[in-house]
C-alpha positions in Angstrom: -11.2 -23.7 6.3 -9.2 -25.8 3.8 -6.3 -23.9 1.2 -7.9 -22.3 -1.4 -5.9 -21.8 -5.0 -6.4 -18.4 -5.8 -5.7 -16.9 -9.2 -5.3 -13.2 -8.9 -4.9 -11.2 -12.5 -5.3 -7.6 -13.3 -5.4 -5.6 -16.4 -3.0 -2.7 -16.0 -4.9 0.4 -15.5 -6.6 -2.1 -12.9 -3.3 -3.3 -11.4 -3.1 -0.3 -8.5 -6.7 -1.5 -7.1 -5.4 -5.3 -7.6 -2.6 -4.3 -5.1 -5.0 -2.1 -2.3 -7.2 -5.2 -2.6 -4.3 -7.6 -1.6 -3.2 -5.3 1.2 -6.3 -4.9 2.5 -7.6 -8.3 2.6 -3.7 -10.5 3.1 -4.6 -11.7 6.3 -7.4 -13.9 4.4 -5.2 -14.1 1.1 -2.3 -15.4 3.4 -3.6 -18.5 4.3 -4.4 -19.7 0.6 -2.0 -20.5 -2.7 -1.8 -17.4 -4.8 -1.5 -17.5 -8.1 -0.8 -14.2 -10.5 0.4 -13.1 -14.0 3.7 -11.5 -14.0 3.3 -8.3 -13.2 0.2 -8.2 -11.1 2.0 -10.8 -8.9 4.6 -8.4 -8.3 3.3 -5.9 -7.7 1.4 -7.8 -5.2 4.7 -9.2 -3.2 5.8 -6.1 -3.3 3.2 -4.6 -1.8 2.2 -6.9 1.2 4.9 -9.6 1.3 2.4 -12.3 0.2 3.7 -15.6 -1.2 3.1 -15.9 -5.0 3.4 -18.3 -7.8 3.5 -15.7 -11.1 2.8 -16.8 -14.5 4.0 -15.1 -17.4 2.2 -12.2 -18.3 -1.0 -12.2 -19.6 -0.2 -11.3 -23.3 2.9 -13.7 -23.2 0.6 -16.7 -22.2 0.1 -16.2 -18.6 -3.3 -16.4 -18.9 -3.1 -20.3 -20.3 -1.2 -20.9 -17.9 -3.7 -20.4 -15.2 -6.6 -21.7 -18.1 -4.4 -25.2 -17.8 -4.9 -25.1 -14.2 -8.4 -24.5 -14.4 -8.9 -27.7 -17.1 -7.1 -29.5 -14.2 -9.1 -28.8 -11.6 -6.4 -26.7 -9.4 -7.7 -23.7 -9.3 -11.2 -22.6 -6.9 -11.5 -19.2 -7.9 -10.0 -16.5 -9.8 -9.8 -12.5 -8.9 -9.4 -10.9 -12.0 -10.0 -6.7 -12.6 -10.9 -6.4 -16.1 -10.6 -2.8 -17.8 -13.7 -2.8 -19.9 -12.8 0.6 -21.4 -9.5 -0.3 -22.8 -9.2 -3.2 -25.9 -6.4 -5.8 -25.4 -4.8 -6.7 -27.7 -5.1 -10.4 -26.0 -8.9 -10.7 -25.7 -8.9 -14.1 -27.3 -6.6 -15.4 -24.2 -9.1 -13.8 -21.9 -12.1 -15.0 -23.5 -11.2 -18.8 -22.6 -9.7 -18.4 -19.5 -13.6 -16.9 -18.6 -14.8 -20.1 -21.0 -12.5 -22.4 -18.9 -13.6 -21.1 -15.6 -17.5 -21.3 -16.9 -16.9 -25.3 -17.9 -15.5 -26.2 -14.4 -18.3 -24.1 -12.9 -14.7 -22.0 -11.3 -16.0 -18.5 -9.8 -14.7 -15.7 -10.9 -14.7 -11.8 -9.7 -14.1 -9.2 -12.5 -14.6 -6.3 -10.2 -13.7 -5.4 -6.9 -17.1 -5.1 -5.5 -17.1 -9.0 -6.8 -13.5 -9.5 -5.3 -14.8 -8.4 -2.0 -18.0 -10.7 -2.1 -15.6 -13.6 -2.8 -12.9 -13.4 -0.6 -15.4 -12.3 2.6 -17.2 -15.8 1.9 -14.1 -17.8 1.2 -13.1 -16.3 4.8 -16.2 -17.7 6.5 -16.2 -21.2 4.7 -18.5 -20.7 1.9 -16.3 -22.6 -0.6 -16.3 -25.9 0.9 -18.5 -27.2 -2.1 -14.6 -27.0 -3.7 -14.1 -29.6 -2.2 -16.7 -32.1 -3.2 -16.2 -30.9 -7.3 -12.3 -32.4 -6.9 -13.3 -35.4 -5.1 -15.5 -35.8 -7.6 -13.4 -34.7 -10.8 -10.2 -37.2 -8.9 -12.8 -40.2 -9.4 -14.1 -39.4 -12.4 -10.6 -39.4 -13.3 -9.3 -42.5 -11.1 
């Protein structure tokens, strides 16, 4: 199985199932590149220890931040528990990270049932087509 860059982001009323998610599933989580916005990546470490690159937080830009990774092609998949009930006062930021992530044909889980579904088939190998979209996006770019 090769390293996976995982983006991992949650709204805050979201944030405590973020963190049970990451503890119950860092045996697979430990083996890729974690990425987070500020506080959900805290919370995270905190939690279970895990290595993580944070970001700002999402409303301070942390969501670009993982949006210029996507346009580069370094990121396979993003976890991200939206709060559908509650507006954010950031939507536009979230709106193109999903439009960035759409345009590199990135998967992304907005729920934890999806969360689950993802990281069970990134365990057992299902993401090895990653591989051939950055071989091809490094000759398209060579």
């Amino acid at each position: 199985m090769k390293k996976m860059n995982i983006a991992l982001i949650a709204h805050d009323k979201k944030k405590e199932v973020m963190v049970r998610f990451a503890i119950a599933y860092q045996r697979i989580l430990r083996e890729h590149t974690l990425y987070a916005t500020g506080t959900t990546g805290s919370r995270i470490h905190e939690a279970t220890g895990l290595s993580i690159h944070r970001f700002r937080s999402g409303p301070l830009g942390g969501d670009q931040q993982i949006g210029a990774l996507l346009a580069d092609n370094q990121m396979d998949c993003i976890l991200f528990f939206r709060d559908p009930l509650t507006s954010q006062p950031h939507e536009p930021d979230i709106l193109a990270l999903l439009r960035l992530a759409d345009v590199h044909n990135v998967p992304v889980a907005t729920n934890l049932a999806g969360a689950e579904v993802m990281i069970r088939s990134i365990d057992k190998g299902g993401f090895s087509w990653r591989e051939v979209v950055r071989q091809k996006e490094e000759e398209n770019q060579g």
